[in-house]
C-alpha positions in Angstrom: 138.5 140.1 22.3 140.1 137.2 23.7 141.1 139.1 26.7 137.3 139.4 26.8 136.6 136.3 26.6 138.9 135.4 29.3 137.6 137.9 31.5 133.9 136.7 31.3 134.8 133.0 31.4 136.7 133.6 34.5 133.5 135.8 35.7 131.6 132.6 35.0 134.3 130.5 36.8 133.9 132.5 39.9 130.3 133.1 39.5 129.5 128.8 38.8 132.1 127.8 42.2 130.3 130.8 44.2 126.6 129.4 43.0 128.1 125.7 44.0 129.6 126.9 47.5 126.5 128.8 48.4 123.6 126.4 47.0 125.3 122.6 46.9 128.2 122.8 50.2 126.5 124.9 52.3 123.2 123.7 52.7 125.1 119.8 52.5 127.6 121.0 55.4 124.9 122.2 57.8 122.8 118.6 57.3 125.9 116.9 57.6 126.8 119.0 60.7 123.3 118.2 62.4 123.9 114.3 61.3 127.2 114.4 63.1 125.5 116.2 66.4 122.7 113.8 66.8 125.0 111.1 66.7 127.3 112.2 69.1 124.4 112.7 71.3 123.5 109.0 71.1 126.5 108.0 71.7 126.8 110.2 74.6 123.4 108.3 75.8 125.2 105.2 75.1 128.5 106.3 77.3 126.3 107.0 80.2 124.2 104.2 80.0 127.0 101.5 80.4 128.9 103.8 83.0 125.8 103.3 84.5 125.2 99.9 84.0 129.2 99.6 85.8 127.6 101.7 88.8 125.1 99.1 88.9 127.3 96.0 89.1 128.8 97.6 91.8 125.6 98.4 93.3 125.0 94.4 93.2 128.2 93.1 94.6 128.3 95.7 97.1 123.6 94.7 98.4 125.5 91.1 97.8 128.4 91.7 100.3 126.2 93.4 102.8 123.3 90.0 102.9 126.2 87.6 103.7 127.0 90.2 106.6 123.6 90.4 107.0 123.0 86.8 107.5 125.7 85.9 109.8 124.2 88.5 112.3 121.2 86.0 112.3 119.7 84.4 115.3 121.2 80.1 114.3 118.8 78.2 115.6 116.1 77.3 113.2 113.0 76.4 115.3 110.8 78.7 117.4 111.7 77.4 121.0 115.4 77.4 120.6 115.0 80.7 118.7 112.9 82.4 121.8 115.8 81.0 124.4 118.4 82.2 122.8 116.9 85.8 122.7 116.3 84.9 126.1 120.2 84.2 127.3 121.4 87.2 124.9 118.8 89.7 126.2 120.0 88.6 130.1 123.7 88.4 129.2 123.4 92.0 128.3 121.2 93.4 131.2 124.0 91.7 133.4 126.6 93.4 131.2 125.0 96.9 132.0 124.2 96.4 135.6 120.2 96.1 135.2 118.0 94.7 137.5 115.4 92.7 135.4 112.1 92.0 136.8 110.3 90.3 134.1 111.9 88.5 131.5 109.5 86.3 129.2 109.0 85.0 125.1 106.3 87.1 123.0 104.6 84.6 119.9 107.1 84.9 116.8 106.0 86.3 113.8 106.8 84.9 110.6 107.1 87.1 107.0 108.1 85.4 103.8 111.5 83.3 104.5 112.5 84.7 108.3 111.1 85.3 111.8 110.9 87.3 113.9 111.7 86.3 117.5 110.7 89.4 120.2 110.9 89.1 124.2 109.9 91.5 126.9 112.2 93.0 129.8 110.9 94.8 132.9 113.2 96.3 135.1 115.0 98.9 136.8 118.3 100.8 137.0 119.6 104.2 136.4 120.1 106.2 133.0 123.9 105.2 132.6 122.8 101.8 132.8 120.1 101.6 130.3 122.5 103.6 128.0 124.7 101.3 128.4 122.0 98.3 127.6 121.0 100.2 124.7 124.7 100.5 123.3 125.4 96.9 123.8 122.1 96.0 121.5 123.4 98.3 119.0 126.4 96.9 118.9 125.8 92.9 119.8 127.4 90.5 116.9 123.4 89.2 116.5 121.1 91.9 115.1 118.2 92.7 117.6 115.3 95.8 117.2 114.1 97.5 119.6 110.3 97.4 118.6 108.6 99.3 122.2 110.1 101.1 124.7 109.3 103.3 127.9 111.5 104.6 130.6 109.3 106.1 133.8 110.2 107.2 137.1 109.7 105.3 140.1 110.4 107.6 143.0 109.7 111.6 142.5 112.0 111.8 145.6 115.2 110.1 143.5 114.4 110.6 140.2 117.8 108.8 138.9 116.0 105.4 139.8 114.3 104.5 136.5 111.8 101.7 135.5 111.9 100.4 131.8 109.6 97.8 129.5 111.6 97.2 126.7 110.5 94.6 123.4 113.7 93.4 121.7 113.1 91.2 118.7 115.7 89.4 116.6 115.5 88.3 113.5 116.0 84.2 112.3 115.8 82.6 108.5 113.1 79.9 108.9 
């Protein structure tokens, strides 16, 4: 009888840790788990976002960096005359570089937006493609940034083609 007894109170033992695993850990575990997954996906939001937020400091210094190289590529003088001369001289120091024969050289009105200006001039001339190649390169690469807003190349003489005539708009650009 007490063997029995033993043997149904350890039944009852097994049975009551059994009922507790099943119905109180098992359902607590699994909450517990998803508790644990959702937060680790916040704070994977939260990793991301201040990587991010690094990407975008360096996003800053770097826009930063590239205005003050920006702004030393600026036309210096500050009025409109001096401005429309200085075009003048840089436009004609580089058609002499590149061998053109300029025709027509003259100041277009400046246009102003928000805090700069924009100072354009127009060239007529002639010379063959090499030469306005090598124009075109030298605008590109001039230490003061210039545009090239309108531009067309014809042919003057069917008979020798490599003679070219070109009407070219530069503009540079000046803070007011």
């Amino acid at each position: 009888m007490i063997r029995r007894k033993a043997v149904l109170l350890g039944t009852l033992l097994i049975m009551t840790v059994f009922l507790f695993q099943n119905y109180y850990l098992a359902p607590r575990s699994e909450t517990m788990r998803e508790e644990i997954q959702s937060k680790y996906g916040t704070l994977q939001k939260y990793q991301a976002y201040l990587k991010g937020s690094g990407i975008t400091d360096k996003g800053i210094q770097s826009a930063e960096s590239d205005m003050k190289t920006m702004e030393k590529r600026l036309i210096s003088e500050k009025s409109e005359f001096l401005s429309s001369a200085s075009m003048q001289r840089i436009v004609s120091e580089l058609s002499e570089k590149a061998g053109l024969n300029v025709l027509t050289m003259r100041p277009i009105n400046v246009v102003k937006e928000k805090s700069f200006m924009f100072v354009p001039v127009y060239v007529e001339g002639g010379g063959n493609i090499r030469q306005i190649s090598d124009f075109l390169n030298l605008v590109e690469k001039n230490s003061v940034m210039l545009k090239i807003d309108k531009m067309s190349i014809n042919v003057t003489n069917l008979q020798n083609p490599k003679e070219l005539r070109f009407k070219i708009q530069i503009s540079g650009m000046s803070r007011i």
